[in-house]
C-alpha positions, 0 to 999 in steps of 0.5 A: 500500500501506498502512504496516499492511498489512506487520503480519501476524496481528494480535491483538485487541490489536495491531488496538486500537493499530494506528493508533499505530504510525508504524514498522515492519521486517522482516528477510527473506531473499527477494527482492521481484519485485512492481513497487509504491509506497507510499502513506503510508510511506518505506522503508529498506532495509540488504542484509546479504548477497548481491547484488540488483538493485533497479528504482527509477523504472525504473532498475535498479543493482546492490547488495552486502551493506552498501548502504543503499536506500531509497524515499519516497512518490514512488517506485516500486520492485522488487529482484531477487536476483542469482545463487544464493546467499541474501540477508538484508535489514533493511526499516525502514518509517516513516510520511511524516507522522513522517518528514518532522517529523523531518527538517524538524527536521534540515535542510529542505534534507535532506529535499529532498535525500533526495527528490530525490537517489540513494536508496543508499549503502555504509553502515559495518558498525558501524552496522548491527550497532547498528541490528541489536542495537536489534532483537534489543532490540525481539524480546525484547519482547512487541507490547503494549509498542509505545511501547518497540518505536517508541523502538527503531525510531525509534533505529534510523532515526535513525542511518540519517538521522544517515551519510545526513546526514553524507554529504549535506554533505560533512564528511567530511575525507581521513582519512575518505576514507582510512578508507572505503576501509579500510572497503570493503575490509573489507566486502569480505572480509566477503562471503567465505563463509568469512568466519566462520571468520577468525582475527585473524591472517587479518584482519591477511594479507587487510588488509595489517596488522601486529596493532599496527596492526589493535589501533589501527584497529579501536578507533578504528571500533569500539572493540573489538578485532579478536578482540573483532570476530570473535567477535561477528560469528561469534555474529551469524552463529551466530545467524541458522543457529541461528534459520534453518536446522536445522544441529546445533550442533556443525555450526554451531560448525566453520562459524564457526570453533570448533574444540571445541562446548564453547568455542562454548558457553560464548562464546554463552551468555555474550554473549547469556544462553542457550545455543545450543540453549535460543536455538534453542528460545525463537527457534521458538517 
């Protein structure tokens, strides 16, 4: 496969300054069954939600929400959902040509070890909501501005080779070794699906944490607050229900956690500029 072919409804445009274009992505929400390689791309790969099953090379492992995987040239690959639920994934294509520059100015020994080592890993949630916040960026921009759009994507894929790299030569001290553990258990709980509706009080009971100490932990990860945390996660999540699904508002607003429609208003519009139901207009069109 060729790394534009995933361009879809290409207008005379976008076909003019296809050939420019050495990134790509998609969010999707569907599983990918059909056995393929890539001829002139890398693909990452974040699961945000759900469970799959991914066949890389004829090896199949099991992946959670917050894994990050990825394929090369050299690959061949597939992934499976597992059981009912839904999944979510953010796919980042990058050409080999581009990639390989990159990681040569990294550490030709990475990239080496990126070949030929494991292909996923956990990756920390405050890398995805990063990477996630640099495509909300790239949507709110038209196609015609492509060099901003691979500036976004090259940010975006930058800081995936930045946790790879880290973790691939070990530099992580015991407190950081504690830190992930803190971490996957928090991810863990993220993965409930009442996760949405969490208060601070309900973070502190299911982590075992006076306030105090969350205050403390969650600036040193995210420099935020536990409510400040919630609540962008919560819009996060309103935000996909709002673009995804027809639920009314006031529906959406009691799935994640608000207990009047006119507080889940007035906390959307501030954070994102537009209200819920303009959000889902302007999304649809």
């Amino acid at each position: 496969m060729n790394c534009l072919e995933f361009i879809e409804n290409m207008d005379k445009y976008t076909y003019q300054n296809a050939q420019k274009l050495d990134f790509d992505y998609h969010i999707n929400l569907f599983d990918f069954p059909l056995r393929h390689s890539h001829k002139d791309y890398w693909e990452f790969t974040i699961l945000t939600n759900g469970s799959i099953n991914n066949i890389l090379n004829n090896k199949t492992e099991c992946y959670t929400a917050n894994t990050l995987f990825y394929a090369t040239t050299k690959d061949e690959h597939y992934f499976k959902k597992i059981g009912v639920g839904g999944i979510r994934y953010i796919n980042i294509s990058v050409r080999e040509t581009r990639i390989l520059k990159i990681l040569d100015g990294i550490n030709p020994d990475f990239k080496l070890t990126l070949i030929n080592g494991k292909h996923s890993c956990p990756i920390p949630e405050d890398i995805i909501y990063k990477i996630e916040d640099y495509l909300y960026k790239i949507n709110s921009i038209s196609f015609s501005q492509y060099e901003i759009r691979e500036q976004l994507l090259c940010s975006s894929l930058l800081l995936i080779l930045q946790y790879l790299f880290s973790t691939q030569i070990n530099i992580f001290s015991d407190t950081m070794s504690i830190d992930n553990v803190w971490m996957s258990k928090l991810s863990a709980i993220m993965q409930k699906s009442d996760f949405p509706t969490y208060s601070v009080n309900d973070l502190c009971n299911q982590l075992g944490y006076s306030r105090m100490q969350l205050n403390r932990i969650f600036h040193q990860h995210f420099n935020k607050t536990p409510h400040e945390y919630l609540i962008d996660y919560k819009l996060r999540f309103a935000k996909g229900l709002l673009k995804n699904t027809d639920m009314r508002i006031i529906d959406i607003a009691m799935t994640t956690g608000y207990s009047t429609l006119s507080q889940f208003q007035l906390n959307f519009k501030n954070n994102y500029g537009v209200s819920p139901g303009e959000y889902r207009k302007n999304s649809r069109r």
